[in-house]
N, CA, C and O atoms as a CHARMM CRD file, in Angstrom:
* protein
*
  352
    1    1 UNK  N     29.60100 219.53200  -7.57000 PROA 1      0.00000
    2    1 UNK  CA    28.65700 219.48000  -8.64800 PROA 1      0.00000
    3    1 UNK  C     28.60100 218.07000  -9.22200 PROA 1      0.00000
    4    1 UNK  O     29.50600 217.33100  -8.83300 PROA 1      0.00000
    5    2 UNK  N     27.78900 217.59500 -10.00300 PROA 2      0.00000
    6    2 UNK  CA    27.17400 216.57500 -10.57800 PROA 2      0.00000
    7    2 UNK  C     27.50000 214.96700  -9.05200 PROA 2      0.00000
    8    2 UNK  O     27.69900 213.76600  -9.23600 PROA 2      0.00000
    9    3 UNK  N     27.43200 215.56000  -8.08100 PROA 3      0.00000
   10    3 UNK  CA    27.57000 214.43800  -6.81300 PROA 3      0.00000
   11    3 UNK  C     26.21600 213.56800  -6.75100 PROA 3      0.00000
   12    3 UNK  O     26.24700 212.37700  -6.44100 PROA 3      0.00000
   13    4 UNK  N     24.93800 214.29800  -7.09300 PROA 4      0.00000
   14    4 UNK  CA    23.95300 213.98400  -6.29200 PROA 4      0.00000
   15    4 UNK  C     23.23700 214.49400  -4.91700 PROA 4      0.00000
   16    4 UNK  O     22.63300 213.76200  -4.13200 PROA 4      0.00000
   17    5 UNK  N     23.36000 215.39800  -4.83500 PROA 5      0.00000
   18    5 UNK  CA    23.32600 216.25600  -3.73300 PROA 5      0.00000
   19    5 UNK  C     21.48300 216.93500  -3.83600 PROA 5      0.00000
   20    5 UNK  O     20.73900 217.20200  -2.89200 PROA 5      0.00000
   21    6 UNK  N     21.33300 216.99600  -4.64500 PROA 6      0.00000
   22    6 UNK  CA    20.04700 217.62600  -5.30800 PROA 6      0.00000
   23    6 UNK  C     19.48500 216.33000  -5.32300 PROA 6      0.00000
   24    6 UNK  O     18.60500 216.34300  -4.46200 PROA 6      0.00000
   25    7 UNK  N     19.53100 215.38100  -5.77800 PROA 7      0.00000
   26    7 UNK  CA    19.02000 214.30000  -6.08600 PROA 7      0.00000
   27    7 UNK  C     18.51200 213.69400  -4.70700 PROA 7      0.00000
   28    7 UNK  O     17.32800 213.43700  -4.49000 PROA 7      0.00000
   29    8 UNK  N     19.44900 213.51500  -3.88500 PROA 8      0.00000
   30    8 UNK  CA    19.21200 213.06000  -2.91500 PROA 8      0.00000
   31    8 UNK  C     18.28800 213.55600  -1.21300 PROA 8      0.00000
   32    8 UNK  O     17.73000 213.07100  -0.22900 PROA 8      0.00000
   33    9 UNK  N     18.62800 214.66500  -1.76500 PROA 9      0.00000
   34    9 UNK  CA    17.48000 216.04600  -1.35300 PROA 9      0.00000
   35    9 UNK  C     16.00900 215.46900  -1.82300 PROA 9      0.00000
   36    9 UNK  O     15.01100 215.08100  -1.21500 PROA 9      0.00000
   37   10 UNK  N     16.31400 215.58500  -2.98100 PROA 10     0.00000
   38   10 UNK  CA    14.75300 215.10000  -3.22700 PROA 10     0.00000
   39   10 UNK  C     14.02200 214.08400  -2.76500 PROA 10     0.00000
   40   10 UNK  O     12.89600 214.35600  -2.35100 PROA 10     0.00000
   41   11 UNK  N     14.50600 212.63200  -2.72800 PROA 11     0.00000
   42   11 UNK  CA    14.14000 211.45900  -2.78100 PROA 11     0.00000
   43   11 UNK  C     14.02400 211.86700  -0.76400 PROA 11     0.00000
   44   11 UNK  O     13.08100 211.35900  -0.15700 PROA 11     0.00000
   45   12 UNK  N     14.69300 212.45600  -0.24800 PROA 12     0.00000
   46   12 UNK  CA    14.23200 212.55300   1.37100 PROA 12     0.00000
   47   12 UNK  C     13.06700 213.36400   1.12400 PROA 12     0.00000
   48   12 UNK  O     12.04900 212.90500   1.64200 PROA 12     0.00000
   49   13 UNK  N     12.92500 214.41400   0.49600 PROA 13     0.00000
   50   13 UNK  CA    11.90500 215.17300   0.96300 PROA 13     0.00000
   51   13 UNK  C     10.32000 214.51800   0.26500 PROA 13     0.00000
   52   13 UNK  O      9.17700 214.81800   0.60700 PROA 13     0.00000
   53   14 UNK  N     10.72000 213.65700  -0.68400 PROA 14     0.00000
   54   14 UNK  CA     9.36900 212.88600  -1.16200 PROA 14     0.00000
   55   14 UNK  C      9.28200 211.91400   0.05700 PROA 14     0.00000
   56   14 UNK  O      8.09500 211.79500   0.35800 PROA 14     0.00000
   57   15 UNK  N     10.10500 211.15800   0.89000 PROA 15     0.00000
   58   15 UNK  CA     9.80000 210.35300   1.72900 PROA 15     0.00000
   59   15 UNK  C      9.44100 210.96600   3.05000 PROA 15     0.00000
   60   15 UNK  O      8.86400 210.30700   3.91500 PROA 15     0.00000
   61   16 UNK  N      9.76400 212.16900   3.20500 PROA 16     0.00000
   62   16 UNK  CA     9.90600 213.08500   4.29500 PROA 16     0.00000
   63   16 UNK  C      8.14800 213.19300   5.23600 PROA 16     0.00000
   64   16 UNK  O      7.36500 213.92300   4.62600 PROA 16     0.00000
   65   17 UNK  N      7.56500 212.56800   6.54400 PROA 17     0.00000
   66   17 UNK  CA     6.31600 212.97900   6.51600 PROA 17     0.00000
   67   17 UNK  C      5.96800 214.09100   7.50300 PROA 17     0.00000
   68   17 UNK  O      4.82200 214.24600   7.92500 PROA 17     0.00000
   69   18 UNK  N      7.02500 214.87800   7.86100 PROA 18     0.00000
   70   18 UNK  CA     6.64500 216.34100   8.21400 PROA 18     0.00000
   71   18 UNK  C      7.44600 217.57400   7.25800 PROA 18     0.00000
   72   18 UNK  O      8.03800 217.27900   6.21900 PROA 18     0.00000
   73   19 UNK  N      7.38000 218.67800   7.67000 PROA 19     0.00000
   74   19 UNK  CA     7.43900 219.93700   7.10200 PROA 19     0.00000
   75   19 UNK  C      8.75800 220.15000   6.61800 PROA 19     0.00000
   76   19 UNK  O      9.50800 219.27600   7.05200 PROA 19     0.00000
   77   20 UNK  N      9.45700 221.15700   5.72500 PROA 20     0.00000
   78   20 UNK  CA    10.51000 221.01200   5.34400 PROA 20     0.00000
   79   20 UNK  C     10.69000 222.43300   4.37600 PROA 20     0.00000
   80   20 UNK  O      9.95200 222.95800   3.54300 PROA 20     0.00000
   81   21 UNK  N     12.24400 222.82900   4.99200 PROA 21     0.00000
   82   21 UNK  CA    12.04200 224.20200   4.08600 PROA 21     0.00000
   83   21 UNK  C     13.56900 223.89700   3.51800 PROA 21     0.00000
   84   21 UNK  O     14.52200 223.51700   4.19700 PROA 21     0.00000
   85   22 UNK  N     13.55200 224.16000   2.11900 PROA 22     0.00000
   86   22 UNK  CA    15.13800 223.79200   0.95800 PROA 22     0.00000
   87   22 UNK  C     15.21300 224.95700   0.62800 PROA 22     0.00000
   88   22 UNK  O     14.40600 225.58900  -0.05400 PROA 22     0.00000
   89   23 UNK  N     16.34300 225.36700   1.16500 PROA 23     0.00000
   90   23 UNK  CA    17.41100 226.87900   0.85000 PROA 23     0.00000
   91   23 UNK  C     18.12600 226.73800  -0.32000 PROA 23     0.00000
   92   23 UNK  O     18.75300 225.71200  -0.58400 PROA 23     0.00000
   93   24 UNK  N     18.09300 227.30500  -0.74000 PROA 24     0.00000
   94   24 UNK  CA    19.13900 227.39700  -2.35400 PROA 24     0.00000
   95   24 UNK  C     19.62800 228.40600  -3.51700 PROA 24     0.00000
   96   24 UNK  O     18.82500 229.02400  -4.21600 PROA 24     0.00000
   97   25 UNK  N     20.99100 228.50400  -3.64700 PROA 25     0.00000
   98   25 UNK  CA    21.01100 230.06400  -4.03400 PROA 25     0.00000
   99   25 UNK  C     20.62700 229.94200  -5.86900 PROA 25     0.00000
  100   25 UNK  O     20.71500 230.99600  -6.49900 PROA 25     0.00000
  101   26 UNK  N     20.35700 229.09200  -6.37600 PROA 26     0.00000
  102   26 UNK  CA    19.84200 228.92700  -7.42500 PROA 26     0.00000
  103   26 UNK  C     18.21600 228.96900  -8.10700 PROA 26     0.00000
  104   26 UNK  O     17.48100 228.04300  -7.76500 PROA 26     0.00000
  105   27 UNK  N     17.73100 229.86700  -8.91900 PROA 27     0.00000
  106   27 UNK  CA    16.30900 229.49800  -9.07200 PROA 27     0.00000
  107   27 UNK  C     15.91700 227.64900 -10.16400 PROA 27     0.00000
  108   27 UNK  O     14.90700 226.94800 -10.21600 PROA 27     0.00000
  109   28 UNK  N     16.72200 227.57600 -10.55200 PROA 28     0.00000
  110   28 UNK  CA    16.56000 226.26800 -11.48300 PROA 28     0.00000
  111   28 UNK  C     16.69100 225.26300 -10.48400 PROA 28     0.00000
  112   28 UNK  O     16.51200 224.13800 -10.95100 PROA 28     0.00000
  113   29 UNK  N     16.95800 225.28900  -9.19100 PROA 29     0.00000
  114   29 UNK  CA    17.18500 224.21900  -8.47200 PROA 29     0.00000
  115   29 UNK  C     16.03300 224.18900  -7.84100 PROA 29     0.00000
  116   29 UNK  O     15.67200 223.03800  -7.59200 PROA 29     0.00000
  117   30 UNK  N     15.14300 225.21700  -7.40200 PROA 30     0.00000
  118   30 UNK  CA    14.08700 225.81500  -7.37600 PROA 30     0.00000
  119   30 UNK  C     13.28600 224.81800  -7.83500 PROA 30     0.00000
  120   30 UNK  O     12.99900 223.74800  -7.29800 PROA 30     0.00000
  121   31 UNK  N     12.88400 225.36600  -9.09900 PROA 31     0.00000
  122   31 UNK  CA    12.28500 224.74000 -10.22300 PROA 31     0.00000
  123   31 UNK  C     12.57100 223.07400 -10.03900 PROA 31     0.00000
  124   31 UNK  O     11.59700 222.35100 -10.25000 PROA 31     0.00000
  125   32 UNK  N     13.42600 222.64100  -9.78500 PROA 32     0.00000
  126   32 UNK  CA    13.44400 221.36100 -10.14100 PROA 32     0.00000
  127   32 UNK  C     12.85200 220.51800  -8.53100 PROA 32     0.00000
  128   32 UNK  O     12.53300 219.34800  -8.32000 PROA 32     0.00000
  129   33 UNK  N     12.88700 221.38700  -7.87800 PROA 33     0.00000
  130   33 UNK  CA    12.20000 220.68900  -6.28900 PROA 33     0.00000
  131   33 UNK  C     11.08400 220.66900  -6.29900 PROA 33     0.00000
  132   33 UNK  O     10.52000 219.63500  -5.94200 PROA 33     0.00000
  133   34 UNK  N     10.13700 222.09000  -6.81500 PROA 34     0.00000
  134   34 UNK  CA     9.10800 222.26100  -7.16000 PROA 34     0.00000
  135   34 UNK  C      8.62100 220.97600  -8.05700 PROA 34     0.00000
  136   34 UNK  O      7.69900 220.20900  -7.78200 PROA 34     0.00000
  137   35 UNK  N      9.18300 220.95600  -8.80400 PROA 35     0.00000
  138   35 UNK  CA     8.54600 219.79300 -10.10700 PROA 35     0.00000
  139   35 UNK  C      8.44800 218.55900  -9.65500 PROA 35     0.00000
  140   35 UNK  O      7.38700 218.00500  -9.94100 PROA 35     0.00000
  141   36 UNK  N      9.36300 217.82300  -8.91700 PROA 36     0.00000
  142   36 UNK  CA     9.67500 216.09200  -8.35300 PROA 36     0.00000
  143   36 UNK  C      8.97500 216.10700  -7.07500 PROA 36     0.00000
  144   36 UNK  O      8.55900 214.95500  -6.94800 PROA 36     0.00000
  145   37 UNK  N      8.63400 216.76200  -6.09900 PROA 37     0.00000
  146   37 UNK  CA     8.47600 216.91500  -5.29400 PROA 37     0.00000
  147   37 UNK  C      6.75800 217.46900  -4.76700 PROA 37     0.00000
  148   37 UNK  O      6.44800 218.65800  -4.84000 PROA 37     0.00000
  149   38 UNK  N      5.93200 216.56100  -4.33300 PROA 38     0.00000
  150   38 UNK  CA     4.63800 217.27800  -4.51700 PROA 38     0.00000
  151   38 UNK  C      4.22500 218.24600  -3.34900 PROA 38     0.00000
  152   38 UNK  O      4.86500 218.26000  -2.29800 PROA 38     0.00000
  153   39 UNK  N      3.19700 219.01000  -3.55300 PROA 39     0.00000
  154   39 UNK  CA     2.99500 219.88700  -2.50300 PROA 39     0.00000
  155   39 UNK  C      4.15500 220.62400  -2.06500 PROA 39     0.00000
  156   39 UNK  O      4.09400 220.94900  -0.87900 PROA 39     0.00000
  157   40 UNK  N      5.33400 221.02900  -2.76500 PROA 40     0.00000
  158   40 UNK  CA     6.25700 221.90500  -2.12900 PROA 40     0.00000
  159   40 UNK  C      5.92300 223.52200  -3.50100 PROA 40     0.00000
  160   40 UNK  O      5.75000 223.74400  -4.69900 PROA 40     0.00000
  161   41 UNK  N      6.02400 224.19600  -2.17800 PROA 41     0.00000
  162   41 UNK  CA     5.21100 225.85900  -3.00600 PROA 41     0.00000
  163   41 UNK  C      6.91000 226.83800  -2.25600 PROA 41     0.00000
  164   41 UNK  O      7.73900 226.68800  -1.35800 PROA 41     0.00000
  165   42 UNK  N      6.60500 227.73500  -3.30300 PROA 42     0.00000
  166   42 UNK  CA     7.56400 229.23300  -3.52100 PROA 42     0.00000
  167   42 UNK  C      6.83200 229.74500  -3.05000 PROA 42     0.00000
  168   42 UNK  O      5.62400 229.72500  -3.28300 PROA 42     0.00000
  169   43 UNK  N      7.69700 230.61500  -1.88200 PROA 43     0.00000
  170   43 UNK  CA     7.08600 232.08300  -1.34500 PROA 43     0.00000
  171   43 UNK  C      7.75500 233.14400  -2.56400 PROA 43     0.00000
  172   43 UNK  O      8.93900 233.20200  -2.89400 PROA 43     0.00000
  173   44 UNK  N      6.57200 233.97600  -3.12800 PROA 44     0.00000
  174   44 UNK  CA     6.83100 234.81500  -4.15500 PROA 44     0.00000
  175   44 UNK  C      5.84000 236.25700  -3.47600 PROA 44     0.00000
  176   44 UNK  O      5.07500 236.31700  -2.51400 PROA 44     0.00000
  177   45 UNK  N      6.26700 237.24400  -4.43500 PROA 45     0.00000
  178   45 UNK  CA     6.05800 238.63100  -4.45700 PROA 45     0.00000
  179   45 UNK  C      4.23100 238.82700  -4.50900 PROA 45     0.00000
  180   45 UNK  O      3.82400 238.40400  -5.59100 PROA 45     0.00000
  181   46 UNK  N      3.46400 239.17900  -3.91100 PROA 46     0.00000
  182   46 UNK  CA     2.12300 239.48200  -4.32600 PROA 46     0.00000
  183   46 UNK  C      1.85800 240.11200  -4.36700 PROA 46     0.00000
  184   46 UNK  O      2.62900 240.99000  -3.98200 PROA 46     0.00000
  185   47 UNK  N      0.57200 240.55000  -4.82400 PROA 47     0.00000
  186   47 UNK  CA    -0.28200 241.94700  -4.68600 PROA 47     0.00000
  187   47 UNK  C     -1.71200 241.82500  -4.38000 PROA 47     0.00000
  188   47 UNK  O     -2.47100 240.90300  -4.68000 PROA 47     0.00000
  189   48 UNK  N     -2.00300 243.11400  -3.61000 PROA 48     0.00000
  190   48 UNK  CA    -3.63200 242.78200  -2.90700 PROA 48     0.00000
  191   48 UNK  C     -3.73500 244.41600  -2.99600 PROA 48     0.00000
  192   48 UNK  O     -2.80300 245.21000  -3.13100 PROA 48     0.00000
  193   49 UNK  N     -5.13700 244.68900  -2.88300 PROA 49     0.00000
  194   49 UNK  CA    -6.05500 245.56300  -2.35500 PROA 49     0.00000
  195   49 UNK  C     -6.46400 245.67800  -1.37800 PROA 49     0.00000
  196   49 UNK  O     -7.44400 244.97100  -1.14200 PROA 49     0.00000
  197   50 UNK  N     -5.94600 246.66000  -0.20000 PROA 50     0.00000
  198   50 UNK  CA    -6.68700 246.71800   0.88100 PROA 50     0.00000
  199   50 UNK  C     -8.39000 246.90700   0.86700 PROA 50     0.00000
  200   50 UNK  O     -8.93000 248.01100   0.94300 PROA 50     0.00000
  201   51 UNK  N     -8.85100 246.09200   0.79600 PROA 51     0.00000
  202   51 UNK  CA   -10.18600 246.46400   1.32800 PROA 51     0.00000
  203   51 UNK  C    -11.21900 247.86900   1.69300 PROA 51     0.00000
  204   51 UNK  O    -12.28900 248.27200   1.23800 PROA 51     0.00000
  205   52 UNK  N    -10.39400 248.28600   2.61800 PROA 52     0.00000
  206   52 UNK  CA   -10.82800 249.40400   3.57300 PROA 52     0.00000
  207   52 UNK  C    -10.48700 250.77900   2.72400 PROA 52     0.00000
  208   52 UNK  O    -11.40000 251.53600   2.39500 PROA 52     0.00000
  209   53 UNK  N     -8.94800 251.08000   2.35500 PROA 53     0.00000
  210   53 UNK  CA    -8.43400 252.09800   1.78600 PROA 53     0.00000
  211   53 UNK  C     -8.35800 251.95000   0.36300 PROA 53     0.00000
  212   53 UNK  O     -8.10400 252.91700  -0.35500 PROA 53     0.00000
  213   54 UNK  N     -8.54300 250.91100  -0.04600 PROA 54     0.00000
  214   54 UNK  CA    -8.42100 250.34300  -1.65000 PROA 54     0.00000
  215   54 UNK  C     -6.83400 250.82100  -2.30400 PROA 54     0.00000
  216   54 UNK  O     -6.72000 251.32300  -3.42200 PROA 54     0.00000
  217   55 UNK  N     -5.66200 250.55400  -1.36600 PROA 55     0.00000
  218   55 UNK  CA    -4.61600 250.67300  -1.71800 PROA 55     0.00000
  219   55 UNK  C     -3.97900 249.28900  -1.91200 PROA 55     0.00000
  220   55 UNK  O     -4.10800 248.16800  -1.42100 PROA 55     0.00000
  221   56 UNK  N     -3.23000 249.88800  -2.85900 PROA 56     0.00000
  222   56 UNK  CA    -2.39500 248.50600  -3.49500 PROA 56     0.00000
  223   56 UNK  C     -1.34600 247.76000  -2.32600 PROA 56     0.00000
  224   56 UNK  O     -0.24000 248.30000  -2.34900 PROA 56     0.00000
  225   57 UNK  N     -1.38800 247.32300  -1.93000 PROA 57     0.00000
  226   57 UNK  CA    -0.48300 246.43100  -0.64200 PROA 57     0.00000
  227   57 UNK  C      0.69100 245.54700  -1.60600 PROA 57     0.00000
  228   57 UNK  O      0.35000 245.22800  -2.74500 PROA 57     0.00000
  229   58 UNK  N      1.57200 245.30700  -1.28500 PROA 58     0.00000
  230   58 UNK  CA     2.75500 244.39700  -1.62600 PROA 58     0.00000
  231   58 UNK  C      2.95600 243.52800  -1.00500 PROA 58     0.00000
  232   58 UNK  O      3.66000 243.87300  -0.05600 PROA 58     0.00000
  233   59 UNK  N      2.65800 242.21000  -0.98000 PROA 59     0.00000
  234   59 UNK  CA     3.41000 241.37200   0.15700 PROA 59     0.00000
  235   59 UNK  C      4.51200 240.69400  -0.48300 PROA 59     0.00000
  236   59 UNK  O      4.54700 240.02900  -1.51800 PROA 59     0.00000
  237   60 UNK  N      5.56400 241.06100   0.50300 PROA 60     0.00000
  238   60 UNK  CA     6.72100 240.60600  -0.64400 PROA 60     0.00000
  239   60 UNK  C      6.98000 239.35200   0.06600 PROA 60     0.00000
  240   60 UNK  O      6.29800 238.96700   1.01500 PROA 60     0.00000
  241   61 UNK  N      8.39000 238.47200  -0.61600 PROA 61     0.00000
  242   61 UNK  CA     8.31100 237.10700  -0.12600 PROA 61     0.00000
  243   61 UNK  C      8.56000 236.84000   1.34700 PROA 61     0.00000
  244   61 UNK  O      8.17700 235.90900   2.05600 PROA 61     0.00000
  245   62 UNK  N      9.23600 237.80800   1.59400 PROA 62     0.00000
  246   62 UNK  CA     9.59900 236.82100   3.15300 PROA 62     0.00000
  247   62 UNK  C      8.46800 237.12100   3.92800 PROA 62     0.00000
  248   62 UNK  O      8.48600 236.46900   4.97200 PROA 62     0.00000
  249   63 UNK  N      7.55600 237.80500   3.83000 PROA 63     0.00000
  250   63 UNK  CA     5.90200 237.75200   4.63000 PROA 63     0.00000
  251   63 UNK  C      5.60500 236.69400   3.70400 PROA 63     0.00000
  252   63 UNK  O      5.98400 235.64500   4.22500 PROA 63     0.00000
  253   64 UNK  N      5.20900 236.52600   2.80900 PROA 64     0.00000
  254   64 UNK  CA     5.02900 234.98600   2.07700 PROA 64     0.00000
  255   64 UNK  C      5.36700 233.88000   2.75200 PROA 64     0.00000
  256   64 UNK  O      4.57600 233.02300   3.14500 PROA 64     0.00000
  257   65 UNK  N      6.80000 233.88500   2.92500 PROA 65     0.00000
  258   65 UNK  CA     7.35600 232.84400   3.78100 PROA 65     0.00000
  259   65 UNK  C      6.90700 232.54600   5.42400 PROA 65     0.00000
  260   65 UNK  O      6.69100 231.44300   5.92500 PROA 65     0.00000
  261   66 UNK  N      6.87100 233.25300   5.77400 PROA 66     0.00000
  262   66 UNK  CA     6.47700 233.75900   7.21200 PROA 66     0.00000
  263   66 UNK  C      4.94000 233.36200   7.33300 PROA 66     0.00000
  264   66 UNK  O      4.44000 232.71200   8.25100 PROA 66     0.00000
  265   67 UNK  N      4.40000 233.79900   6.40400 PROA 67     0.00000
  266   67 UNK  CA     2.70700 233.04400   6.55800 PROA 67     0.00000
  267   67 UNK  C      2.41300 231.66300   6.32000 PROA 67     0.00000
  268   67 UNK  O      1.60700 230.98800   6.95900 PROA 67     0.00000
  269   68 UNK  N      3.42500 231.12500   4.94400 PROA 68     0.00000
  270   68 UNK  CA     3.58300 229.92200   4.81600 PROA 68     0.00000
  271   68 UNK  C      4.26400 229.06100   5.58600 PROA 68     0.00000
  272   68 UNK  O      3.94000 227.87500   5.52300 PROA 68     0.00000
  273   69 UNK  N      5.48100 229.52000   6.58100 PROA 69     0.00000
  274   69 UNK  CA     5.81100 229.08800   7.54400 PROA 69     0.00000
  275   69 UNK  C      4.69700 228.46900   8.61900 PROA 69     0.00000
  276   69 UNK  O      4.34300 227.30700   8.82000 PROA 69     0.00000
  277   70 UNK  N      4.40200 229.38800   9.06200 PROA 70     0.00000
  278   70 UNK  CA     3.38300 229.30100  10.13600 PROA 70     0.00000
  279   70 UNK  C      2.02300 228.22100   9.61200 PROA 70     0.00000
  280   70 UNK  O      1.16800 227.66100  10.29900 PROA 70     0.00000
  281   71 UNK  N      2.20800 228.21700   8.39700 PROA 71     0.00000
  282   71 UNK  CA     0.78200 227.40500   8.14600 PROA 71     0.00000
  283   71 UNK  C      1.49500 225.94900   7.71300 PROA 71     0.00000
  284   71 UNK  O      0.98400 225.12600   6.95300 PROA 71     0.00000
  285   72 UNK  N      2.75300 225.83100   8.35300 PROA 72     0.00000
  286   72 UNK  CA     3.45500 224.37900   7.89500 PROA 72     0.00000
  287   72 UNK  C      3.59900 223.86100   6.44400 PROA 72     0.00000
  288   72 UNK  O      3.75200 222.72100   6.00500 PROA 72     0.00000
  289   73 UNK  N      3.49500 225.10700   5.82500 PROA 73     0.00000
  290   73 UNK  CA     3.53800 224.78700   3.98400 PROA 73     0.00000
  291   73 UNK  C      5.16100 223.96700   3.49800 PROA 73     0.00000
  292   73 UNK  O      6.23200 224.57400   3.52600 PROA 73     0.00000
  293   74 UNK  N      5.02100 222.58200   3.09900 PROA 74     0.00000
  294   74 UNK  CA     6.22900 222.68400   2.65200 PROA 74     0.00000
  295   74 UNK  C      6.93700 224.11100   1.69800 PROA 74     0.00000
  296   74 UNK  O      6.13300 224.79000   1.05800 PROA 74     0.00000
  297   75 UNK  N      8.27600 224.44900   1.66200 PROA 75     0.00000
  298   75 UNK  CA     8.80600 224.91400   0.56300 PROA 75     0.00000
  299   75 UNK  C     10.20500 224.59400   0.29000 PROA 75     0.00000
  300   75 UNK  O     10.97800 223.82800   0.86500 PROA 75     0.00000
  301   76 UNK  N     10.40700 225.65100  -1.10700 PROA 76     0.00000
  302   76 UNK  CA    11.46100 225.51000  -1.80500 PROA 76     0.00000
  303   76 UNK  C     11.94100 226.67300  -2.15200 PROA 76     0.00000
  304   76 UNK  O     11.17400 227.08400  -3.02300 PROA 76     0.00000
  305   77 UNK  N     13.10400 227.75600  -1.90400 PROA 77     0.00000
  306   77 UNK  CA    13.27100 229.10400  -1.94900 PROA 77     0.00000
  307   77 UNK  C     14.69600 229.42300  -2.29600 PROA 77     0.00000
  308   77 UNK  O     15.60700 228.80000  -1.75100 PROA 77     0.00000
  309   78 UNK  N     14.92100 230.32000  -3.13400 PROA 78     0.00000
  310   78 UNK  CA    16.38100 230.91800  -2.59700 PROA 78     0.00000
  311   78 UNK  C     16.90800 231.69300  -1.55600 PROA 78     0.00000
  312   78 UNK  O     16.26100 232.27400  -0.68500 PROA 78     0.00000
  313   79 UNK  N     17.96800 231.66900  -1.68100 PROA 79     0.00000
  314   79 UNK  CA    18.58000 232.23300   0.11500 PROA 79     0.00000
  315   79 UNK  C     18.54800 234.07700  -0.16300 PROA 79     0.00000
  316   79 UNK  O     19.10000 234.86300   0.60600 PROA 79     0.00000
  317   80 UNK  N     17.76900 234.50100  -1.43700 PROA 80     0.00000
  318   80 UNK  CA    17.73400 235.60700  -1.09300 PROA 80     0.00000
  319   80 UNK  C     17.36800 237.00500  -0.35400 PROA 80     0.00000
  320   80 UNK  O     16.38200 236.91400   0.37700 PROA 80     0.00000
  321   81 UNK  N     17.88400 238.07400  -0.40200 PROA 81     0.00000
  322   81 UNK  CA    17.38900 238.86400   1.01700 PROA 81     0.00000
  323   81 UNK  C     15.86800 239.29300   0.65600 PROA 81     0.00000
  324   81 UNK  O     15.33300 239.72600  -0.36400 PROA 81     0.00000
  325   82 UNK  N     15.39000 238.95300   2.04900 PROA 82     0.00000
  326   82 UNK  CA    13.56500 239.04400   1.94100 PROA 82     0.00000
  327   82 UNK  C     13.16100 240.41200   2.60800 PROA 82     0.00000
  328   82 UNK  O     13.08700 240.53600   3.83000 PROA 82     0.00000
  329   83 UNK  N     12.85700 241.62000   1.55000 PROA 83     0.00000
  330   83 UNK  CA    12.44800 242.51700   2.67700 PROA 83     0.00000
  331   83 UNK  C     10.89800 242.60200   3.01000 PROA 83     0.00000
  332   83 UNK  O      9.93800 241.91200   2.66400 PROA 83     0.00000
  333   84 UNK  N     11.03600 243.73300   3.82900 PROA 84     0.00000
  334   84 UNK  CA     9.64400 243.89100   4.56600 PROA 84     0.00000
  335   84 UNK  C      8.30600 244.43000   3.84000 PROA 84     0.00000
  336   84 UNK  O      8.35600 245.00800   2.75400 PROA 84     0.00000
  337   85 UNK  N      7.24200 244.21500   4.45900 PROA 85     0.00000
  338   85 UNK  CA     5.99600 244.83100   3.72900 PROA 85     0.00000
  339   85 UNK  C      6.06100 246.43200   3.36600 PROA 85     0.00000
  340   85 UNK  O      6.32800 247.35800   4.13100 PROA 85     0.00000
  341   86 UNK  N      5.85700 246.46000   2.49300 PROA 86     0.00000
  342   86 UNK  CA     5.48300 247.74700   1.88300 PROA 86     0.00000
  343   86 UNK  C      4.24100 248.48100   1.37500 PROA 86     0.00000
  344   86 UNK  O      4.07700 248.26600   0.17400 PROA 86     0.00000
  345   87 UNK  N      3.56200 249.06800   1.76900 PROA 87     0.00000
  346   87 UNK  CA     2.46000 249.50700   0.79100 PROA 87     0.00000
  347   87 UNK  C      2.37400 250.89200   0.60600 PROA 87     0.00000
  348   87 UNK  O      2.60800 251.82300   1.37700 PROA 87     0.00000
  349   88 UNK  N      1.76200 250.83700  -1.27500 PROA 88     0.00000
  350   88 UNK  CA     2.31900 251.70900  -2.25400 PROA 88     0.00000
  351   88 UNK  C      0.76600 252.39700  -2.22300 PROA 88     0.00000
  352   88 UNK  O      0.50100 253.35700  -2.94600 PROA 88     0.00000
């Protein structure tokens, strides 16, 4: 703790010019990558309407992640467990 470890994380990933995903079991550390750091996005919890059935769909984060993956989104996440789609 107080090493610089976070700090120095950052200053690569602002210089960084491809993709990049920061694991972290903290949400304030989160927060603070998000903030210094531009264009880096949280895979979070959503909600949609199917269209067709007009049911409420869940996309929870790790399909978040997984879409944002694939679309080369930088991010910034905790290492927590991501479950699967659900719809309610």
């Amino acid at each position: 703790m107080g090493s610089g470890k976070t700090y120095d994380a950052i200053e690569r990933m602002k210089k960084h010019k491809g993709n990049f995903v920061y694991v972290t079991p903290f949400l304030d550390e989160v927060a603070r990558i998000k903030k210094n750091v531009p264009k880096v996005y949280e895979p979070m919890v959503t909600t949609s309407v199917n269209s067709i059935t007009g049911d409420k769909v869940v996309n929870y984060k790790r399909d978040n992640l997984l879409v944002m993956a694939n679309a080369e989104v930088n991010m910034a996440t905790t290492h927590q467990p991501l479950p699967k789609t659900q719809t309610y």
